[in-house]
N, C-alpha and C positions, 0 to 999 in steps of 0.2 A: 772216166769222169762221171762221177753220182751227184748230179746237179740238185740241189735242193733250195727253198725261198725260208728268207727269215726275214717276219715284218719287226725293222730295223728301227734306232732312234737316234736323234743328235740334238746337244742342247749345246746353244749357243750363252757361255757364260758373261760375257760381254754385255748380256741383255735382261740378265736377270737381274731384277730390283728386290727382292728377299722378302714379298709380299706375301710368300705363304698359301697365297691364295687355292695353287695345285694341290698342299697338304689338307687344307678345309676340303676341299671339293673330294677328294678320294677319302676321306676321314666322314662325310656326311654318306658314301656311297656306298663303302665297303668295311667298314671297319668300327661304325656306330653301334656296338651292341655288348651284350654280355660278354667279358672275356678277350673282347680285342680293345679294351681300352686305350691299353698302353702302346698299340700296333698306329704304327706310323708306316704304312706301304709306298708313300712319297713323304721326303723329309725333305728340310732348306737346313744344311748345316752352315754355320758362317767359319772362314777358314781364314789365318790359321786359328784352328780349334779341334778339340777332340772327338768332336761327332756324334752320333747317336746307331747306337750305344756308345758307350763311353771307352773312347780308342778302339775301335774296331778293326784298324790299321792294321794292327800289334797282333800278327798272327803267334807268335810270341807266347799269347797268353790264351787266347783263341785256339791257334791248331785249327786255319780253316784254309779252303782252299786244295791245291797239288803241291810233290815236293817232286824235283827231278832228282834218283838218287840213282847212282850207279847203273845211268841210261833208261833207268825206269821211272815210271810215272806212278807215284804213288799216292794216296790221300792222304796230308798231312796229319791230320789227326783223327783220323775212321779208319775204315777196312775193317776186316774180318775177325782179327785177333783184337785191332786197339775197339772194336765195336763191342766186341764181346766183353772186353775188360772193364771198360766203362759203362756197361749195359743198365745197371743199377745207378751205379751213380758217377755223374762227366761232370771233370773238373772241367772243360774247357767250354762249358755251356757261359754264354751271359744272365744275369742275374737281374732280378727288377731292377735291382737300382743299379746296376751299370744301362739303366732303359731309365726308369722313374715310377716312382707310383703313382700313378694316374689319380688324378684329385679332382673335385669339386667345391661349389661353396651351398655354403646351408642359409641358401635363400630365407627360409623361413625364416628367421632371427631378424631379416629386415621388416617383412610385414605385419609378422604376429607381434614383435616388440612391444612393450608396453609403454607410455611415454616416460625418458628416463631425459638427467641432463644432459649426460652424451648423447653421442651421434652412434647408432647400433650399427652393426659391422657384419659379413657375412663372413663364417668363418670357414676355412678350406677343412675338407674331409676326403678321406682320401674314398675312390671309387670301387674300392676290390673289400676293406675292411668297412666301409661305414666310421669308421673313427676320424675326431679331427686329426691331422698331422700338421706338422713341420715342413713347407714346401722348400726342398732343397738342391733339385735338379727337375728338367725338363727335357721335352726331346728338342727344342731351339735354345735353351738356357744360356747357350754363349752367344745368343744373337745381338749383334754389334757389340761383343768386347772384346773386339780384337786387340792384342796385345795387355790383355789379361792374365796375371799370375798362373791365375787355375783353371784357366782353360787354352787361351792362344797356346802358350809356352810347353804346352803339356801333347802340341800336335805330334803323332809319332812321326811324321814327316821332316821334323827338325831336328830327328834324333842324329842323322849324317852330319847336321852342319856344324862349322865349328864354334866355339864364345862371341867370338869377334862378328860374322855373320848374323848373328841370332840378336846379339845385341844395333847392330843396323837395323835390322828388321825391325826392331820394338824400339827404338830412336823414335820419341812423340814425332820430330819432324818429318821424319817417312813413316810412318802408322800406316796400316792398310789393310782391308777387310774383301775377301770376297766370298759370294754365296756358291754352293756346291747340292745345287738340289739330285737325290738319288733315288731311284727306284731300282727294282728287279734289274738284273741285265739280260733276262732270258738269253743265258747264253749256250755256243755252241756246244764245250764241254762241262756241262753244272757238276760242280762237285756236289749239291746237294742232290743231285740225283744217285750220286752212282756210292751215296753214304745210306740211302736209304733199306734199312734193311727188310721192308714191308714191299718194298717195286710198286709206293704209293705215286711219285714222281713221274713223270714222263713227259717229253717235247713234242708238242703238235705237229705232225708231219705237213700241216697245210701250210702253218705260219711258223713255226720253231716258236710258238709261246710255251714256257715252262707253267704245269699247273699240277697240283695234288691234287691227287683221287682221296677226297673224302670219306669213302667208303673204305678206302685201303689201309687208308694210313692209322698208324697204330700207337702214332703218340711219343715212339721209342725220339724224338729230338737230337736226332744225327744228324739229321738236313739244315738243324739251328746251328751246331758250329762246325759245321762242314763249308757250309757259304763262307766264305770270306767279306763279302759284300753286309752282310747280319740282315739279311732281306727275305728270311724264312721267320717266323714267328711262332709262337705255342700260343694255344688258345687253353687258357686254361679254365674255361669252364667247359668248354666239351673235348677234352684232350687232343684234340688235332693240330696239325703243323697248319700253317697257311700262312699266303705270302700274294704278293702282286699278280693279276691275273691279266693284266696288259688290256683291263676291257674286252675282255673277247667278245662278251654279247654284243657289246658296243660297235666291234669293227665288224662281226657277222655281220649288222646289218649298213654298212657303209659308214656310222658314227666314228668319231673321234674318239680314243679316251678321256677321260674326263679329265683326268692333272693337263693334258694339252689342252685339252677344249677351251679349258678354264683359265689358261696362264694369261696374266697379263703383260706381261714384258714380250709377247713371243717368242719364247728362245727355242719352241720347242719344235722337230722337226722328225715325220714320221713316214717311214714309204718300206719297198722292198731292197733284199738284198738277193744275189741269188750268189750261191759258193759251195763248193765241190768239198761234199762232207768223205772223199776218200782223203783229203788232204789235212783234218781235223787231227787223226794222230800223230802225224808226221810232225804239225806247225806245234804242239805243245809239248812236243820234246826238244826240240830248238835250245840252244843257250840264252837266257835271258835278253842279250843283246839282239837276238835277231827273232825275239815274239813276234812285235808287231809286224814287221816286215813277210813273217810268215802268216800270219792274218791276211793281211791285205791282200795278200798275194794268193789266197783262198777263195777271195769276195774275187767275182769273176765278170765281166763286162759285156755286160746284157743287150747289147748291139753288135757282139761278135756274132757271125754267122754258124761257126761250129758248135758256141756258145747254146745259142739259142734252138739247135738241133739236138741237141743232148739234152735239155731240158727238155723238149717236148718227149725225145724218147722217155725221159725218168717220170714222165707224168704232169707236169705242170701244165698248166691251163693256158692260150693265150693270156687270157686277161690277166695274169700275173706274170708273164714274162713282158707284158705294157704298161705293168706297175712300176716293174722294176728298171723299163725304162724310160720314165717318167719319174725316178724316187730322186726324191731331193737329197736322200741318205746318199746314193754314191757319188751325188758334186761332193758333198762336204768330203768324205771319206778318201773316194780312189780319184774320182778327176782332179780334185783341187788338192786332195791330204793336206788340211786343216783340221781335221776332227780327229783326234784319238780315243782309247779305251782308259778306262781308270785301272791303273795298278791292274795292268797286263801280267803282272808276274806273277800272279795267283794261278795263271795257266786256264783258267777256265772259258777263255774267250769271250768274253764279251762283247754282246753288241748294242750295247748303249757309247755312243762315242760323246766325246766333249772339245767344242772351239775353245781354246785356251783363252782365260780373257786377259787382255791387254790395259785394265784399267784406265782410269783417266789419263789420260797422257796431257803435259805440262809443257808449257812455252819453255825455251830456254833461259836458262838463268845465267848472266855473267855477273860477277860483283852484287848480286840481291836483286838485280834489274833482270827483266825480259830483253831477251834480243833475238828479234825476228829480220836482223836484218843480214850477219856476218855469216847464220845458217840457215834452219828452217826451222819454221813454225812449231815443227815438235820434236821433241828430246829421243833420245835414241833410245834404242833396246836396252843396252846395260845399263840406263839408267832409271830405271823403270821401277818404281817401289817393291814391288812383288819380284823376289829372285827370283831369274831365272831357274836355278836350283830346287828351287822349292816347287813350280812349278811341274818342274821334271820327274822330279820326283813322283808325283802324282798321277803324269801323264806320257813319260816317255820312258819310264823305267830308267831313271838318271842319265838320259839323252839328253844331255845339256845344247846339243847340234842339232840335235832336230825341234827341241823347243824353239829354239833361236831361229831359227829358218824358218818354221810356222806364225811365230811372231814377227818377223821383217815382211814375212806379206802380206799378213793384217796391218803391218802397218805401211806399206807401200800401198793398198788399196786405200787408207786414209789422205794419202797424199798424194794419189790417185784424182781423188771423188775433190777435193779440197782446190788443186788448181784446175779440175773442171769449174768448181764454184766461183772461187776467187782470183784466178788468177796468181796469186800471190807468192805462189811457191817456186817455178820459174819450172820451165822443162828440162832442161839438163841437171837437175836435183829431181824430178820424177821420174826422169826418163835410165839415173843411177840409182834410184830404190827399186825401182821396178824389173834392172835390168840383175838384180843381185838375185832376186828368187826368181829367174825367170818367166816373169809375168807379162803378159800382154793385156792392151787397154779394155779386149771383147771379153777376157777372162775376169780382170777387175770390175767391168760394171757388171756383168754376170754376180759376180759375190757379192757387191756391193747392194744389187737389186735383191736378192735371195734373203741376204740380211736385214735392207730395213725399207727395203717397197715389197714386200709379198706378199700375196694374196693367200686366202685358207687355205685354198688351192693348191699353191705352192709348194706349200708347208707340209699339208696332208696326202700325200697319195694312197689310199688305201684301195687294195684288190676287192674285186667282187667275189666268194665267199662260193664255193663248188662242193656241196658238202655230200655229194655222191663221190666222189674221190675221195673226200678228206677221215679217212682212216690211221693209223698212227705208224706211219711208213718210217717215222726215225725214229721210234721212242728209243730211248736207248736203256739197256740194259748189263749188267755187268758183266764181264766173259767170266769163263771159265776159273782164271786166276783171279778175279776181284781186285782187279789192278786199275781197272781203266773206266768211261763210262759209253763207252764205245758199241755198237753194234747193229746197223740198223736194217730193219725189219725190211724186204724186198717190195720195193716199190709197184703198184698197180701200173697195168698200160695204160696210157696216154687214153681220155675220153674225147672222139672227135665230136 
């Protein structure tokens, strides 16, 4: 057992109001300059829609990501030979305008203006040429238009479903939007690490944040469509990759990062995980069906006694095996499994999880009327605008059973917290929602209070920062065969 800590994330989608405000605050921080105009390191896509870049989904076209092929784990479109062949020039890179060209307006034309009869207008110019353009995409461009021609319709997620479905879905009467804010996953196995042919890449052994060595990196943009996620960038005024930096100066000193700091909905949720990276090769060769399950079952439970002996031998600090049990990251994750990974079948692990959200949910409807009296207050799962399907797609790897399951206890916690409130809903109707996902009432207010009475506190648990140990005990490196991104570097002993 090679215990190791990953400062983990969960967004609660449920709670997100498409404010944006995370993409301003990490766009004023990190990303305001020469050459990362068009870098969005936290984006709010509205969904269904194509995203930023444009279908990033569509590994398809992309090539990013693992392929499990003949029991091996392969990089879908890198490695040694496909690097070499594309070395000049990679069809499967994104392209400005699968991003946008980053524009501005020519303020001046309002002040300097001369008095004319019309009203003077500032005209957009794009940021990279100085010329005016044609404003025709953006990185939120589909924001609220869901069920939009040329963007909802065009989500690769709706490629599985059939006419019939799809046309439900885009039925004005059931219309429905929701936001999918994304960053980095810093995850367990990055494919853009193990596509880098410069060994610019590497995972911090203290936290598992994924970060480029600037000095290293060499520009070659194999880490750009090796990601699956499209969460590495080119800077094209100083040729370098870069990509989400999870704030590290930030949490070094006890800070939040800034897209949380700043969120206004709270969805955002930040602590430890700790999980046994001898089990990282094993879980990402698994048949798609049983990813997640082999995740989870990685992330390791930081109040076991054996647990917590193993960690100390591999070097952790106290104060990060008390992070980790204090992280709000493994309620969501392993005590409650509410929170999953996005499009787990990319193989790269992922630890940014997502509460699936359950949108508005609706009084029942008999005959065009509400009736709160023959059931309950609110309509069931299958009826719920956002397919389940669709859903799934995104978050269970077409587990349409464990969608549904996560969603019956979000929604038993609703009607839970509701005949606490009101009485109205009757106890043998909570006490059969509750008893279908096997919930109890200390577990429910537990979620209930994590979700919308918590404190920063709650939210945030970050480790104190031991930067006498913290040397790069996992970076991981390529083996021998260039198969994998697997190998990590022998851990220091334990500092008392």
């Amino acid at each position: 057992m090679n215990i190791k800590a990953q400062v983990s994330m969960v967004f609660h989608l449920d709670k997100c109001i498409g404010c944006h405000t995370c993409s301003v605050a990490c766009k004023n921080l990190w990303t305001d300059r020469k050459g990362a105009e068009y870098m969005w390191w936290n984006n709010v896509e509205t969904k269904p829609g194509t995203g930023y870049p444009h279908r990033w989904e569509d590994q398809k076209d992309y090539k990013g990501g693992w392929l499990l092929k003949s029991g091996k784990l392969k990089l879908r479109g890198s490695g040694k030979i496909a690097a070499f062949k594309n070395i000049f020039s990679n069809p499967n890179l994104p392209m400005l305008e699968d991003y946008y060209e980053p524009w501005t307006y020519k303020y001046e034309d309002l002040t300097n203006s001369p008095e004319l009869d019309d009203q003077p207008t500032a005209r957009p110019i794009s940021m990279i040429t100085g010329e005016p353009i044609d404003i025709k995409a953006g990185p939120n461009w589909d924001d609220d238009l869901s069920g939009s021609e040329e963007f909802a319709k065009n989500d690769p997620n709706l490629d599985h479903m059939s006419a019939e479905e799809k046309e439900n879905l885009f039925n004005l009467q059931r219309l429905v939007m929701m936001y999918l804010p994304r960053i980095c996953n810093h995850c367990l196995n990055p494919s853009c690490l193990a596509a880098c042919p410069s060994g610019a890449i590497y995972k911090r052994g203290e936290d598992g944040v994924v970060l480029i060595n600037q000095d290293a990196c060499r520009g070659w943009r194999m880490c750009v469509s090796a990601c699956p996620y499209k969460k590495t960038f080119y800077n094209w005024n100083t040729g370098k990759s870069e990509k989400c930096v999870l704030c590290y100066p930030r949490l070094e000193v006890g800070e939040v990062p800034a897209c949380m700091h700043s969120c206004v909905g709270r969805i955002r949720y930040l602590g430890v995980l700790l999980y046994d990276a001898d089990k990282i090769e094993s879980l990402t060769h698994l048949p798609d069906d049983q990813l997640i399950d082999g995740q989870l079952d990685a992330i390791l439970n930081p109040f076991d006694p054996e647990v917590i002996k193993k960690a100390k031998e591999s070097g952790l600090a106290d104060s990060m095996i008390d992070a980790a049990q204090k992280s709000p990251i493994y309620k969501w994750v392993k005590e409650w499994g509410l929170a999953l990974p996005l499009h787990a079948e990319f193989r790269t692990a992922p630890m940014l999880f997502y509460v699936p959200p359950l949108l508005p949910i609706m009084g029942n409807l008999v005959d065009g009327k509400f009736d709160n009296v023959n059931d309950t207050y609110f309509t069931s799962i299958e009826q719920c605008r956002l397919p389940i399907k669709y859903l799934a797609s995104l978050f269970s790897i077409g587990d349409e059973g464990r969608m549904r399951h996560i969603l019956k206890k979000l929604m038993a916690v609703r009607v839970f917290r509701r005949e606490e409130t009101t009485r109205d809903q009757g106890k043998e109707w909570v006490s059969k929602a509750m008893g279908e996902v096997g919930l109890d009432a200390k577990t429910a207010e537990a979620i209930y209070r994590l979700t919308s009475l918590c404190t920063f506190e709650d939210r945030f648990v970050i480790p104190a920062s031991h930067r006498e140990v913290a040397i790069e005990m996992t970076k991981m490196v390529l083996d021998e065969k260039g198969e994998t991104g697997f190998g990590f570097i022998e851990t220091p002993k334990r500092v008392e």
